[in-house]
N, C-alpha and C positions, 0 to 999 in steps of 0.2 A: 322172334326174339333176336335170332343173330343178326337181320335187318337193321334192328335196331342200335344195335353194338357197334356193328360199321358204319351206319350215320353219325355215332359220335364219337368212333373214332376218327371218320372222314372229317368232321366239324372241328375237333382238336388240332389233326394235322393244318389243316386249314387256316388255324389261327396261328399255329407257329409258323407256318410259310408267309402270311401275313410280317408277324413281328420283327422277322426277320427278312425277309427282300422286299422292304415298303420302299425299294425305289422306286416300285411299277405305278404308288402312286404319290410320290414325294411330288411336290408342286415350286419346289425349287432346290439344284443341289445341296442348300445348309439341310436338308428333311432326309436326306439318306442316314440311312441308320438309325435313325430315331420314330419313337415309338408314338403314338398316340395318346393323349390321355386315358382314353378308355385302355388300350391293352395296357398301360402303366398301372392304371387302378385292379386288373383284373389277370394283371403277370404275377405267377406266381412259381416261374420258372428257377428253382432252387437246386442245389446239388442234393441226390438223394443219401440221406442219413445212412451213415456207418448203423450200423445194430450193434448194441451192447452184448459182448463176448464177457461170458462168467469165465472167472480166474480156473476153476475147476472143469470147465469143457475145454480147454486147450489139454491137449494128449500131448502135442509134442509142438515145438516150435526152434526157428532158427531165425539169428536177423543176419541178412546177407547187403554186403555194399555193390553197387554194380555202377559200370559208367553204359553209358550211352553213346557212340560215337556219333555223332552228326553228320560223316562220311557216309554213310551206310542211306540206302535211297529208302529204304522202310522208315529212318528216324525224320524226313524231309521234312514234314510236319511239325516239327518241333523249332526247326532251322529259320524255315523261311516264313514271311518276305525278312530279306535283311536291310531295300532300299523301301523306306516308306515314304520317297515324293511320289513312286511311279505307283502307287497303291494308295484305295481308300480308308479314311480313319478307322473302320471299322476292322481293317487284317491286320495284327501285329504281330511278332515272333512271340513267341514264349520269352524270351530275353527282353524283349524290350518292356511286355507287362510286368514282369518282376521287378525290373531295374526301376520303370516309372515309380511302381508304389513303391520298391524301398524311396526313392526321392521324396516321395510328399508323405512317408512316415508311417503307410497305410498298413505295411507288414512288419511284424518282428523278425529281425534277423541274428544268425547266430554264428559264432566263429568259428564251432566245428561238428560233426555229425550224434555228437552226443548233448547237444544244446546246452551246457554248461554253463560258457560264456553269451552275453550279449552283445550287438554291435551296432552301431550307428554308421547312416550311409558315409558320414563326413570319416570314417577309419577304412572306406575302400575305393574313397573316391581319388587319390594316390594312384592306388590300382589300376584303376580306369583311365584317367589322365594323366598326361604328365606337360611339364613345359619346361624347354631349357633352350640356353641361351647361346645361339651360334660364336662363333669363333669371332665375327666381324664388332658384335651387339660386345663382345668381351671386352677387344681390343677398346670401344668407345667407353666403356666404364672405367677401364684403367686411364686413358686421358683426360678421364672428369676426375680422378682419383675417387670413384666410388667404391664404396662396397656395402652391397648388400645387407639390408639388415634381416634379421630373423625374422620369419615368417612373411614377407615381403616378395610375392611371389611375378614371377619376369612379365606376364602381360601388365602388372599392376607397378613399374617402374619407369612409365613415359609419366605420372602422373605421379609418383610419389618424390621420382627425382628433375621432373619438369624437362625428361629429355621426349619433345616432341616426334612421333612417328620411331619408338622403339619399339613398336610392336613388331616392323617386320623381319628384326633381329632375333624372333624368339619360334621356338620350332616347337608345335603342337600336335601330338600325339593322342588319340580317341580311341579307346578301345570297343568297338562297336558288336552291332548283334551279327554281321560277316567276319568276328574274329573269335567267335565263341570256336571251341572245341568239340564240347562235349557239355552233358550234364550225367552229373555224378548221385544216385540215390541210394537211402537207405531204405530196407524196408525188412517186413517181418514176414514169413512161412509156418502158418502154424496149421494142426489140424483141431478143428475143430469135431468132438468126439459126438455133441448134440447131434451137428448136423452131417456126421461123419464122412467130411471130405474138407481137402488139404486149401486153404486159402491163402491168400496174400493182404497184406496191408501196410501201403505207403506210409512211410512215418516221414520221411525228409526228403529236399532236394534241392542243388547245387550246381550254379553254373560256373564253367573253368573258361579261364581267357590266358592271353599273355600277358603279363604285368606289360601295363605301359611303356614303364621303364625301358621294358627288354622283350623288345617284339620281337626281334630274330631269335630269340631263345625258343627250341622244342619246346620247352618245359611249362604247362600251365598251370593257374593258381588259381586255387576254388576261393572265390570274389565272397561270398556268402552261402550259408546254410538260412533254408527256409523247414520250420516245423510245417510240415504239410497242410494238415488242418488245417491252418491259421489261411492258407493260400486256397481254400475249396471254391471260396464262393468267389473268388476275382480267380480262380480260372476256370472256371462255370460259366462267367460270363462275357473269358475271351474264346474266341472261337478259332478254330485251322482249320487250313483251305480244302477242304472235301474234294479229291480227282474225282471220283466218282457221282455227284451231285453239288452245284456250288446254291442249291438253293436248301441247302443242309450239310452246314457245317459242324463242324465237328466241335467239342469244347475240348479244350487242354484237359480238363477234370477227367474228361472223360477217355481219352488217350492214354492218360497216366495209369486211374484205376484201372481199367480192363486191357493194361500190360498190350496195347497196340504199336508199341513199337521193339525194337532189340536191343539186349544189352547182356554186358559181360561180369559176373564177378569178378573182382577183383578183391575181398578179402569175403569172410566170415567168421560171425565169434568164435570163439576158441580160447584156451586155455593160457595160450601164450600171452596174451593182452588185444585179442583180436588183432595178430599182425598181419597183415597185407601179403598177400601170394611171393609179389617183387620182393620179399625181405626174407624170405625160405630158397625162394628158383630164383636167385640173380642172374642178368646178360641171358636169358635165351627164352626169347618169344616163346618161340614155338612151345615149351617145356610149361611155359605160363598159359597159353590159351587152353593147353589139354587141364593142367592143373585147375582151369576155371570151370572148364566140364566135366570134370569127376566131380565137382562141388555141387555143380548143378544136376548131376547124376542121383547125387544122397538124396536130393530135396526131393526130384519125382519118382525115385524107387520106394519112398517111402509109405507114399499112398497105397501104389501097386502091391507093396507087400505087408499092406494091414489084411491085403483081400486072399493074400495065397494063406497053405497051411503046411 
């Protein structure tokens, strides 16, 4: 009997290593990465299903916000690649699969951690880009006596106002996946009483950049809020770079759920209106990162001491 368990577990591994490094028998570079008919007909490689939590087995619960610093060589994963010529279609950063489907409309986005409002890529694509007009492309508008009409934006004024080769009067700004910061999530700690231990569940998550505007600025600004859910199965079916095995990659989903990378509180509900640590302990780090671990303290003493008496 157990022979037989590890022939099909052998046989299962087998076909994901298949589905996934069909370079060994792509028969021309366009076949990397792509699947066969038959494992397309017979993939059924899904994010595995949340279980339905009754209102009444949660005992106790907190929802906590935390960032992620992309600094930190545990979050690498999440980072990189951030140059996709020198890499194949198949590696992308976590920022760039989010940013893509925001583009083709594929995910709901939202304006802040408590999904409220909704957003459209076209209200943070500002954000992302910018273009402005050097000093020389100035001086030649004012000798045409132009001025700018609304909404008329400076690549799109060699051809609105018929001045040939203005484009290389205009200075373009891209906020890319090597200026991301951080991602910033929200998620939930509850215990569950059925299966009496303390669990987690991602509700949201958020990538911070520099507003294009103002790239010398420290200060960065959460582009978009993703309802998690809505993002399981497009990150189920990107993958990160595995150190330890590149012929088993990792999925973002699966990174995120099973909390494989670090990250800090930075608020928790609370009474006040869920205010943020920085608006209690102003100007002093240090005062903040301990204030994040007392937070994070409540959460795992809490299990600990369902067990003592």
């Amino acid at each position: 009997m157990k022979k037989i368990i590890v022939l099909i577990a052998a046989v299962a591994f087998t076909g994901t290593a298949v589905a996934q490094n069909n370079i060994l028998n792509a028969k021309s570079p366009e076949e990397f990465g792509k699947l066969t008919e038959e494992q397309v007909e017979n993939n059924n490689d899904t994010p595995l299903p949340y279980g339905y939590v009754e209102q009444r087995d949660v005992l106790w619960q907190r929802t906590v916000w935390e960032t992620i610093d992309l600094d930190e060589r545990i979050n690498f994963p999440l980072y990189y690649p951030v140059d996709t010529i020198r890499v194949g279609k198949d590696r992308r950063s976590l920022f760039h699969v989010l940013t893509d489907a925001a583009i083709k409309g594929d995910l709901p986005l939202y304006a802040d951690s408590y999904f409220n409002e909704k957003r459209e890529y076209a209200d943070i694509e500002n954000s992302l880009s910018s273009q402005t007009i050097s000093e020389a492309g100035i001086n030649i508008l004012n000798d045409e006596g132009i001025i700018l009409e609304e909404g008329v934006r400076p690549l799109d004024v060699d051809t609105t106002y018929n001045i040939p080769g203005f484009d290389q009067y205009v200075n373009v700004v891209t906020v890319g996946a090597d200026n991301v910061k951080e991602y910033r999530i929200r998620g939930v700690w509850y215990f569950d009483a059925r299966q009496s231990e303390l669990r987690y569940r991602l509700i949201g998550i958020c990538p911070v950049t520099p507003d294009a505007n103002f790239m010398d600025s420290d200060e960065g600004v959460e582009l978009f809020w993703v309802y998690y859910p809505d993002a399981r199965q497009l990150l189920h079916e990107a993958k990160a770079f595995n150190t330890l095995n590149s012929a088993r990659p990792i999925s973002f989903d699966h990174i995120l759920n099973s909390r494989r990378f670090n990250a800090l509180i930075y608020k928790m509900d609370n009474v006040q209106g869920d205010r943020e640590i920085e608006r209690y302990i102003a100007d002093n780090s240090l005062m903040q990162l301990l204030e994040s671990r007392r937070l994070n303290e409540i959460i795992r003493n809490f299990e600990l001491d369902m067990w003592n008496y």
